[in-house]
LUMZALO-31580 format. One record per atom (N, C-alpha, C): x, y, z. Coordinates in steps of 0.001 Angstrom, whole numbers, plus 500000, padded with zeros to 6 digits. Layout:
XYZ;...
//
This chain:
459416527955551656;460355526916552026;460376525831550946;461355525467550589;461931524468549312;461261522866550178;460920521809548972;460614520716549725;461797520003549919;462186518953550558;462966517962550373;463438517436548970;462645517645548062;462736516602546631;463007517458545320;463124519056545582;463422519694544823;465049519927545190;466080520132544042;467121519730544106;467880521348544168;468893521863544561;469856523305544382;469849523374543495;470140524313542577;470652524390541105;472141524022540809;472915524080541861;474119523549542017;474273521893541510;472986521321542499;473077519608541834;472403519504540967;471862520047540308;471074520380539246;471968520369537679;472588521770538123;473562521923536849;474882520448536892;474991520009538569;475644518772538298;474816517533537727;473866517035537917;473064516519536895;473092516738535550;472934517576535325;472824517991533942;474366517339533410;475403517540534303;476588517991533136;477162515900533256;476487515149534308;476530513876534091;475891513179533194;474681513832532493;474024513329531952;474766513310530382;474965514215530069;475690515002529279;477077513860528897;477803513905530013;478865513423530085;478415511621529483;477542511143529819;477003509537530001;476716509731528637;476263510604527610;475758510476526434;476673510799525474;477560511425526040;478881511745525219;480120509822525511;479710509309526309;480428508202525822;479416507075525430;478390507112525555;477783506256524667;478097506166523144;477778507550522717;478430508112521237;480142508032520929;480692508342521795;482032508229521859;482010506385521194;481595505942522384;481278504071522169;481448503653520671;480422504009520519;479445503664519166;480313504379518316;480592505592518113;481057505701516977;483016505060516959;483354504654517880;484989504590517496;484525502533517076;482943502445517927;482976500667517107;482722501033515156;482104502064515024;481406502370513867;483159502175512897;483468502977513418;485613503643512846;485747502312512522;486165501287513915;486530500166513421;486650499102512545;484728499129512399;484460498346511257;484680498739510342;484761500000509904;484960500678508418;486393500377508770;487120500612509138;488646500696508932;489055499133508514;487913497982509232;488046496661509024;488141495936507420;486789496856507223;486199496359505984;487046497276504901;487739498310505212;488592498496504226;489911498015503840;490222497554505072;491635496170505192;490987495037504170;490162494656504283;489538493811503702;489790493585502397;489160494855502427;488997494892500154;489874494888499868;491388496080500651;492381496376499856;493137494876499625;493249494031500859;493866492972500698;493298491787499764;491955492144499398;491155490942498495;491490491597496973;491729492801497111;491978493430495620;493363492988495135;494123492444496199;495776492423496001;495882490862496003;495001489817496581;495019488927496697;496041488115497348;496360488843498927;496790488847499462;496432488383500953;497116487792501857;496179487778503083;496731488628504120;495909489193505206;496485490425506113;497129489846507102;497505490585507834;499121490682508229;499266491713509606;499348491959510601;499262492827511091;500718493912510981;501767492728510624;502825493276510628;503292494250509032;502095493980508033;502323494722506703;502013496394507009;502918496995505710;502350498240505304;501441498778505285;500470498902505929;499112498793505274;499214500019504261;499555501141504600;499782502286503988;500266501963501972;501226501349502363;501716500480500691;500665499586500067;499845498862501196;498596497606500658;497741499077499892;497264499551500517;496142500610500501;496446501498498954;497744502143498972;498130502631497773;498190502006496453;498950500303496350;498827499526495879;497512499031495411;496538498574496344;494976498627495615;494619499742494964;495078500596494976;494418502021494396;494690502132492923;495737501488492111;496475501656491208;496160500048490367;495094499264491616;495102497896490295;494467498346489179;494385497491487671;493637497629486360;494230498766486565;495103499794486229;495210500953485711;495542500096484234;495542500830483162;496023500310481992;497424500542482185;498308499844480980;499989500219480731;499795501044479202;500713502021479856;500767502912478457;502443503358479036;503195502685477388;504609503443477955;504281504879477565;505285505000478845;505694506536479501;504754507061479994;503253506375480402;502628506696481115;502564507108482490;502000508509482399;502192509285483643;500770509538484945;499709508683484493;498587509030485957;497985507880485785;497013507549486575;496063506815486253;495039506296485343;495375507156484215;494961506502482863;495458506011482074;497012506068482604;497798505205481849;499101504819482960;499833504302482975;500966504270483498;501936502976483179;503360503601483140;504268502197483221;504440501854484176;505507501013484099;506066500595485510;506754501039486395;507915502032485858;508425503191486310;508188503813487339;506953504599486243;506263505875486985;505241504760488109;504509503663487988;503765503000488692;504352503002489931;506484502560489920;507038502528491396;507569503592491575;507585504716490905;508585506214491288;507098506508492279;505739506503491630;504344507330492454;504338506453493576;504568505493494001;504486504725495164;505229505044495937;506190504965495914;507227505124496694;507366506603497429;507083507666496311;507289508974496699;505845509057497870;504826508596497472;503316508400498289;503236508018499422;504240506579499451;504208506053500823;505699505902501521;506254506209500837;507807506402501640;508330507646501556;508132508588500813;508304509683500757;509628510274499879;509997509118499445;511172509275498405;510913509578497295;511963510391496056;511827510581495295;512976509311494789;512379508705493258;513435507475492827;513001507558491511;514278507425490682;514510507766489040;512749507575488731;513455508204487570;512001507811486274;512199506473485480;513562505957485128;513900504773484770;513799503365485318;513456502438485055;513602501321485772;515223500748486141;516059500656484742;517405500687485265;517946501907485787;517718502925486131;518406504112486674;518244503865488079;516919503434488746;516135503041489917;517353501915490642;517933501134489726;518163499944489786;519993501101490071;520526501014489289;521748501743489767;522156503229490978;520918503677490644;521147505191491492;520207505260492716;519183504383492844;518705504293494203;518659503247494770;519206502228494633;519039500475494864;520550500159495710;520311499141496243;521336498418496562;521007496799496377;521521496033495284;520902494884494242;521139494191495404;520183493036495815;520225492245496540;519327491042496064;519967489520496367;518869488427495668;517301488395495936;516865487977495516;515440487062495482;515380487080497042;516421485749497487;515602485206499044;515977486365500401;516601487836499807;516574488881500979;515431489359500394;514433489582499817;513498490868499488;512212490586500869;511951492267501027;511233492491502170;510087493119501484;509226493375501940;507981494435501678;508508495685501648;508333496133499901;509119497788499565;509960497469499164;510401496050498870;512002496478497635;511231496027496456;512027496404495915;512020496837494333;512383495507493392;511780494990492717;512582493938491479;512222494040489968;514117493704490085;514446494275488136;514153492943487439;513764493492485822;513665492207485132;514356492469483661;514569491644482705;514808491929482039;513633491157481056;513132491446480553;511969490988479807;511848490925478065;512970491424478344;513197491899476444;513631490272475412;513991490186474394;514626489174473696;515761489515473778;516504489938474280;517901489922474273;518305489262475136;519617488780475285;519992487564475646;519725488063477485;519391487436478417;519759487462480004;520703487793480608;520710489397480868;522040489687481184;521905490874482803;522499490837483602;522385491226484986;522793492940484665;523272493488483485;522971494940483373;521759495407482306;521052494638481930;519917495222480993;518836495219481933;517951495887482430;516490496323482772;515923497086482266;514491496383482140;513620496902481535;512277497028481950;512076496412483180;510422496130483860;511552496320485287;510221496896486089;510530496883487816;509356497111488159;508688496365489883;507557496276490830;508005496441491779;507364496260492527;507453496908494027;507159495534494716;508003494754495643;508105493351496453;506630493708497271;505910493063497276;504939493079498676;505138491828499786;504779490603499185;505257489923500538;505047488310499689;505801487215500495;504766486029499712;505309485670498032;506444486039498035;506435486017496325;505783487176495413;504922487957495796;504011488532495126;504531490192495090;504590490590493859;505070491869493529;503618492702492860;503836494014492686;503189495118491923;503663495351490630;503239495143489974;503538495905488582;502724496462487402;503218496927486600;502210497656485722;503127496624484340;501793495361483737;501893494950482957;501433495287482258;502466494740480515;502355495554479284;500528495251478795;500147493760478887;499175493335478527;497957493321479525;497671493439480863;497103493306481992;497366494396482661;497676496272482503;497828496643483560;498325496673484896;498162497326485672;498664497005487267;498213495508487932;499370494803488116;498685493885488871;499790493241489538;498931492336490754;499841491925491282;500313490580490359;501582489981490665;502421488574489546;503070487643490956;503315486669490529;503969486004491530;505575485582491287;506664485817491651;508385485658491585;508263484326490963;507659482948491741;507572481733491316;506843481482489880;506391482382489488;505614481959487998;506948482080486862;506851480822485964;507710480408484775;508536481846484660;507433482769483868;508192483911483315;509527485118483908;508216484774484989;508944486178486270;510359485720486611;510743484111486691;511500483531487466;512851483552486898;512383483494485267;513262483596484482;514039484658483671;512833485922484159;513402487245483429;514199487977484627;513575487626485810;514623488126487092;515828488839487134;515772489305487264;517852490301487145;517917490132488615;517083490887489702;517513491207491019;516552491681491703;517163491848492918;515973493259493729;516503494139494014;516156494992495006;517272496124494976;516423497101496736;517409496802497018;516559497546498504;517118499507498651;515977499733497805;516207501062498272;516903501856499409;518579502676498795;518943503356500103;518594504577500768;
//
């Protein structure tokens, strides 16, 4: 005869499968706090690398790609990460995180995938033309293009500094300006 205090195997194997169950969300717990913080601390960097502040409402997907590509050097007609222009800097972005394909040219970008729009419409993901050359300031010459992030603050792959972020309001930028151009 069984005592009182020994259990069926029925509540037994139900024991077991609570126990089971209680240790599977402890871990469950712990690891989606573990996710978090890493996912935290990588918001973090990307936005301290861009010098930028976060946003819940940004790209992150564009922040994230964008940090990936700062200090690359500029090498015209540069094509990877050991070198790159500006071009190829916003044709690889774009195709990465928007999924578009957009010229190899900066003015081609600017005529065949753009729709030119001023300064005070640009959103996070448009595009701005410059003309940077010594030739006189003229609204069909481009020669430099970045990618708008937010804040004044664009992406680009400078001739002297590599990828970096620049600000619209700085002397130079303000003045070589042609447009933006919101990708159709």
């Amino acid at each position: 005869m069984e005592s009182k205090m020994s259990m069926s195997m029925p509540a037994k194997k139900m024991n077991s499968l609570r126990c089971i169950l209680l240790w599977g969300m402890v871990l469950g717990f712990f690891s989606c706090s573990t996710t978090q913080h890493l996912e935290r601390k990588e918001h973090n960097e990307v936005y301290d690398k861009l010098g930028l502040k976060k946003d819940r409402k940004d790209n992150f997907a564009l922040y994230r790609e964008a940090a990936s590509w700062m200090h690359v050097p500029h090498v015209d007609g540069g094509t990877s990460r050991k070198g790159t222009d500006c071009s190829f800097l916003v044709h690889t972005l774009y195709k990465t995180v928007y999924h578009k394909t957009l010229e190899r040219n900066s003015a081609a970008m600017l005529n065949k995938n753009c729709e030119r729009i001023s300064k005070n419409r640009l959103k996070e993901g448009d595009l701005v033309f410059f003309n940077t050359s010594t030739k006189p300031k003229s609204n069909s010459y481009i020669n430099h293009v970045g990618i708008y992030l937010k804040d004044h603050k664009f992406l680009h792959a400078s001739t002297y500094k590599g990828v970096m972020v620049s600000d619209l309001e700085e002397d130079y930028y303000r003045k070589t300006l042609v447009c933006g151009g919101r990708v159709k």
